[in-house]
C-alpha positions as CSV (number, residue, x, y, z in Angstrom):
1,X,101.6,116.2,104.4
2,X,102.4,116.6,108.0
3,X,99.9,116.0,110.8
4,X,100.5,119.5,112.1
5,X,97.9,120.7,110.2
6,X,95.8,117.3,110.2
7,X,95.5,117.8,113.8
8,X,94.6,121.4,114.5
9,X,91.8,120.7,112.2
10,X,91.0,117.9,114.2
11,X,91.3,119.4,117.9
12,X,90.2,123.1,117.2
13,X,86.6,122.7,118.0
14,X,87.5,120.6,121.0
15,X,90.2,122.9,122.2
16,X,88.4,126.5,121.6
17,X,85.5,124.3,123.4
18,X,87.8,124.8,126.3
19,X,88.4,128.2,126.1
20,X,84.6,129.2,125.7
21,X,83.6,127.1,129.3
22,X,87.1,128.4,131.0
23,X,86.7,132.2,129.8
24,X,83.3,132.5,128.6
25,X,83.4,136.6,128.4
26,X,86.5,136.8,126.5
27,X,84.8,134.1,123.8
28,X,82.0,136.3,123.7
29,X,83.9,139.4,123.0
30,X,86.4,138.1,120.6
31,X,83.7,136.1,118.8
32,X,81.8,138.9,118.6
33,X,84.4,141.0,117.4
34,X,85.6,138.8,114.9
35,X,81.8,138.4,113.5
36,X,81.2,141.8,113.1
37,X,84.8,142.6,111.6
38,X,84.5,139.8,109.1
39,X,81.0,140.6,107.9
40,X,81.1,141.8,104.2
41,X,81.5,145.7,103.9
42,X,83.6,147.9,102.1
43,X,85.7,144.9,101.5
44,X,84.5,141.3,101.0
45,X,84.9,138.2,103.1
46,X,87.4,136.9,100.4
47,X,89.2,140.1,100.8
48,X,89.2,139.9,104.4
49,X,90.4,136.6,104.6
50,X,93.3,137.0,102.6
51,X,94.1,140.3,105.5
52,X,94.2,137.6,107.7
53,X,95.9,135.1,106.9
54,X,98.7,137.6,105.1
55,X,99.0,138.8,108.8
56,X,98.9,135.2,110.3
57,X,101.8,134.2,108.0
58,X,103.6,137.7,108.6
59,X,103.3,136.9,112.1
60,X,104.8,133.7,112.0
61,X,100.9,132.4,114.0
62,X,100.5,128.4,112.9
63,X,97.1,128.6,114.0
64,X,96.5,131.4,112.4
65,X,97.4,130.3,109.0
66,X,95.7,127.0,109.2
67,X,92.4,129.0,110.4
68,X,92.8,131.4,107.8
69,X,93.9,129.0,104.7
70,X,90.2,126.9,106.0
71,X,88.4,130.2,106.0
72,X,90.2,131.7,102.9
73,X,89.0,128.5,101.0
74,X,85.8,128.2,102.5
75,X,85.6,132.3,101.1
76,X,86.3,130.6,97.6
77,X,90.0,131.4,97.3
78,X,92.1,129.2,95.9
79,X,95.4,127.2,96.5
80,X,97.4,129.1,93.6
81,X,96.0,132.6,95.4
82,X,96.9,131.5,98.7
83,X,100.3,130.4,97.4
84,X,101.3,133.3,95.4
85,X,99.6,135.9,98.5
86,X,102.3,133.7,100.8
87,X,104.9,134.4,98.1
88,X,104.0,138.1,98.7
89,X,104.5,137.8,102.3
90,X,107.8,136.1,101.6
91,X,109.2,139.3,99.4
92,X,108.1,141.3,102.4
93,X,109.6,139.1,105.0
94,X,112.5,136.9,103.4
95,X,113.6,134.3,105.2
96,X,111.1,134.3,108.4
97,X,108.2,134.2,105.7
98,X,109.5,131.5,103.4
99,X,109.9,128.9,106.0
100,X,106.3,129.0,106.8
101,X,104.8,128.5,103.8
102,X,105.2,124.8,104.2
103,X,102.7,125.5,106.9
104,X,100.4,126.7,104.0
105,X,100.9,124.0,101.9
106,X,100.3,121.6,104.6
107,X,97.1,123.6,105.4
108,X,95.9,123.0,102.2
109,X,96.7,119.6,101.6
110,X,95.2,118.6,104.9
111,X,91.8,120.6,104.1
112,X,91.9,118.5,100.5
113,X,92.0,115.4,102.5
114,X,89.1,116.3,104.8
């Protein structure tokens, strides 16, 4: 395991501390947002969580992925679904998909330690 992953985990609440006493409104509207378009509906949180972090990986977003592989777990997905959803974004994406699914695994491996 890298500390890539190790670390975000370990600085995101400090670091999105930051952002909420630097830009308070945008936290507000964003966390807001985010609440209300991750609430169970049509689709449920699991659902919703593997939408996210398909796109984070798809958009090549480290934080992303390591936000959405500790919310996809925490949702009650597991590391062979998250692995085999990368491998989907990997057919769809080739190359720029496949070399960020170490960045999954690390996710994982780092939320297994914790």
């Amino acid at each position: 395991m890298s500390a890539e992953a190790a670390d975000h985990y370990r600085d995101w609440p400090e670091e999105t501390g930051k952002l909420k006493n630097a830009a308070p409104d945008l936290a507000r509207a964003f966390g807001g947002m985010y609440q209300r378009l991750m609430s169970p509906g049509a689709l449920t949180l699991r659902e919703k969580e593997l939408i996210a972090f398909g796109v984070g990986m798809a958009l090549r977003c480290e934080r992303c992925i390591y936000a959405h592989t500790e919310k996809a777990v925490q949702a009650g997905l597991s590391r062979e679904e998250l692995l085999e959803a990368a491998g989907v974004v990997v057919m769809m994406q080739g190359g720029p998909g496949y070399v960020y699914v170490p960045k999954v695994i690390d996710a994982l491996d780092a939320l297994d330690a914790r």
